[in-house]
C-alpha positions in Angstrom: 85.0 120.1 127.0 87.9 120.4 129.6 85.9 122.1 131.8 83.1 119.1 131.4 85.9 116.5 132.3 87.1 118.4 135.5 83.9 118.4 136.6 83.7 114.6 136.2 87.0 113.6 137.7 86.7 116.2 140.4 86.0 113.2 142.9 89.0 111.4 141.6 91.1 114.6 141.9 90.8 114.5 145.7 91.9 110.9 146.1 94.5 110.7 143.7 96.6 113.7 144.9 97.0 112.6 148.8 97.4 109.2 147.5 100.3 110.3 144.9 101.8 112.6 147.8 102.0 109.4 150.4 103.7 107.8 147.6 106.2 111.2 146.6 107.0 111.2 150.4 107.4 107.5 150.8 109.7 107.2 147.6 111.7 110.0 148.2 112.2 109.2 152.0 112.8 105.1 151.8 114.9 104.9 148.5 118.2 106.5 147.5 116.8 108.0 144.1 116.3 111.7 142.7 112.9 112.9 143.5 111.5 113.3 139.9 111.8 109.4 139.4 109.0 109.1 141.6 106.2 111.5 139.0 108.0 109.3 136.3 106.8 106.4 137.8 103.6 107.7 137.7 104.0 108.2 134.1 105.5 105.1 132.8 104.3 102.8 135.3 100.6 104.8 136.9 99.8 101.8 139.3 98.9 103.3 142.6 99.3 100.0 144.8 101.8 98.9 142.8 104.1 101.9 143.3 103.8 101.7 146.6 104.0 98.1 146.9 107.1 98.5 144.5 109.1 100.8 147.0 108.2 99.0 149.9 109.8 96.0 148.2 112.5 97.7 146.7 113.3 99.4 150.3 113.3 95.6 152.1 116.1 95.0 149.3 113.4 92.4 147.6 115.0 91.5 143.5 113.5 93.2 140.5 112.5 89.6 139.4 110.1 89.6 143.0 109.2 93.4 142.4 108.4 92.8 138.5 106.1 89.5 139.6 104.1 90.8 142.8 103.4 94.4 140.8 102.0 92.1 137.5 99.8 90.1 140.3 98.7 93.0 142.0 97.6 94.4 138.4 96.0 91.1 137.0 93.2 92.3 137.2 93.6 95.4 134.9 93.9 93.2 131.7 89.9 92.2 132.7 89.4 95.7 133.1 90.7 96.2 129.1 89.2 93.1 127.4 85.8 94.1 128.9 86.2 97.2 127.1 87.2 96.3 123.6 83.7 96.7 122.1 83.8 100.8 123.7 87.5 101.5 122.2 86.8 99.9 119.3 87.6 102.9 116.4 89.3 104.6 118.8 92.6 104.9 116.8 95.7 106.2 118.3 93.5 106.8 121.4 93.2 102.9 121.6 96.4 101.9 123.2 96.4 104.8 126.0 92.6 104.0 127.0 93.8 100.8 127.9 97.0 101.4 129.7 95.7 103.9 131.6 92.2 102.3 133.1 92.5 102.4 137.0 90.1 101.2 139.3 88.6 104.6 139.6 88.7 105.6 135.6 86.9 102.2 134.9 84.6 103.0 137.2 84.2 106.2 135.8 84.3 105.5 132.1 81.7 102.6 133.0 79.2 104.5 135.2 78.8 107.9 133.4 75.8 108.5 130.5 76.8 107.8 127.4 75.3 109.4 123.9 74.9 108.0 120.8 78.0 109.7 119.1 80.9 107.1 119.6 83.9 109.4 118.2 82.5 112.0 120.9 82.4 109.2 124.0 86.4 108.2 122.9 87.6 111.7 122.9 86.1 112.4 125.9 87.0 108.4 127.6 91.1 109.8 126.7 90.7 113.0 128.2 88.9 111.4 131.5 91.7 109.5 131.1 94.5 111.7 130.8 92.7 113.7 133.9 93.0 111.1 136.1 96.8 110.3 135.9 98.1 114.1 135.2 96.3 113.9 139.0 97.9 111.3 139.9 101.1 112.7 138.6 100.9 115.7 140.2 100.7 114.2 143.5 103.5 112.4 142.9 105.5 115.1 142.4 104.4 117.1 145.4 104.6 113.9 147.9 107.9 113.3 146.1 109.6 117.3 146.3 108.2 117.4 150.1 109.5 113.8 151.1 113.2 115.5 149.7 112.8 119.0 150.8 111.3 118.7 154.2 112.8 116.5 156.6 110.8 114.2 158.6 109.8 111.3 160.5 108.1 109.1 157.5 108.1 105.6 160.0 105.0 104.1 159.4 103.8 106.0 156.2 104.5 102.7 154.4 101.5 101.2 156.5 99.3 102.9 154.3 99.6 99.9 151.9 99.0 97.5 154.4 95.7 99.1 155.5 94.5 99.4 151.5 94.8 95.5 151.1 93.3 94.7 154.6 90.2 96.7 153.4 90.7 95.4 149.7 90.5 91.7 151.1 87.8 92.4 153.6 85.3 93.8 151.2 86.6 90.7 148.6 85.5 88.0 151.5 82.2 89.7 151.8 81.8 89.6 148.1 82.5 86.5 147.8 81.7 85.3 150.6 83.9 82.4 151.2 87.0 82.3 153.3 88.8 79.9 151.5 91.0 82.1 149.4 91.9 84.0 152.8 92.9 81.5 154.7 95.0 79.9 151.4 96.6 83.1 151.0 97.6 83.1 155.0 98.4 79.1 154.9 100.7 79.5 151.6 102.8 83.0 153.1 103.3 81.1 156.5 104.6 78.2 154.3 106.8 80.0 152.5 108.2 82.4 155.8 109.1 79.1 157.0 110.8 77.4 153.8 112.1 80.2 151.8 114.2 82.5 152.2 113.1 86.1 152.4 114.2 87.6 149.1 112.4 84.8 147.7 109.2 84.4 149.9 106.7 86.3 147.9 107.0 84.6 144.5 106.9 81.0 146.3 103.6 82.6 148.5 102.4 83.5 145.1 102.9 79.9 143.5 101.6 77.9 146.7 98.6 80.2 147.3 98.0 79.6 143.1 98.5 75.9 143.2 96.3 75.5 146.3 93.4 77.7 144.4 94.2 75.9 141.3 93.3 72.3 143.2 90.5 73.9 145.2 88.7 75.0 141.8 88.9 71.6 139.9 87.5 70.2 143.0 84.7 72.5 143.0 83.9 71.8 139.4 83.8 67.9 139.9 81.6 68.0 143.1 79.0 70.0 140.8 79.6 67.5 138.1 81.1 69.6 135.6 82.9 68.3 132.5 86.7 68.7 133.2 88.5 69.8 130.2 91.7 70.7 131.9 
């Protein structure tokens, strides 16, 4: 059975451990903290671009209120991820509550895509242990990046940058998805807003509530040019 999941998340394997180690190294070279906090984070938190994000925050001197906000933005999108499997977890037992906390991008992918048989209690144990794979991975990585960032010293300006790169290729494969640019250029319009107006501790929660107010307005509009009812 183990063997059968490695073989699985072998592809996952060989993202998720230079991922974890940019993260280990960025951790452990940008923030004054022991280097095992950063395969704990892993552990409690296991958000990839929300780790990251959440040092890069943290190391700009950002507030846990702004940290605790952008990292439950950045991972809206996992509670989608959860309801829409429900129906699979369901008889799951104790299994239940880990399936869900731990679906990534790449395990809900996984756990999505693969063949399934007809034997449910079989596709649950072998969902948790896909599961379990996929973070110890991540984990690991963690604490490599995270003993090399403290061990070996070196030059880490600009490691940081990965982040930036993820969400520029995140939002470019969004727009084309979507295709509409309106959400782009209300995401640029409400963080230029708030540069100007807020102060910078503060700039990413009032970027957040412009750019969802501004949405917010665009939909309803949307809804009455097609003539929908408006139950709002």
């Amino acid at each position: 059975m183990n063997h059968h999941t490695f073989r699985l998340t072998l592809p996952i394997l060989f993202g998720y451990l230079p991922l974890g180690m940019a993260f280990g190294v960025l951790f452990a070279t940008q923030l004054d903290y022991a280097w095992w906090v950063a395969p704990l984070m892993g552990l409690v938190i296991y958000a990839g671009s929300g780790q990251i994000l959440a040092v890069s925050l943290l190391a700009a001197n950002a507030g846990l209120v702004e940290v605790a906000v952008a990292m439950f933005v950045l991972n809206a999108r996992h509670l989608f991820y959860g309801l829409s499997l429900l129906g699979q977890f369901r008889g799951a037992g104790w299994r239940k509550g880990y399936l869900i906390f731990g679906l990534t991008d790449e395990t809900y992918s996984l756990l999505t895509s693969r063949p399934r048989s007809t034997d449910r209690q079989h596709e649950q144990e072998l969902d948790f242990r896909i599961t379990a794979f996929n973070q110890l991975y991540w984990i690991i990585g963690c604490a490599a990046g995270g003993l090399l960032g403290e061990m070996v010293a070196f030059n880490s300006t600009g490691i940081e940058f990965a982040l930036v790169a993820l969400f520029i290729v995140l939002t470019i494969e969004q727009v084309k998805t979507l295709g509409d640019n309106f959400p782009l250029w209300a995401g640029a319009f409400s963080a230029g807003i708030a540069m100007l107006l807020v102060p910078a501790t503060h700039q990413l929660i009032a970027a957040i509530t412009i750019v969802t107010a501004v949405l917010l307005v665009h939909y309803r509009r949307l809804r009455l040019v097609k003539g929908e009812p408006n139950h709002g």
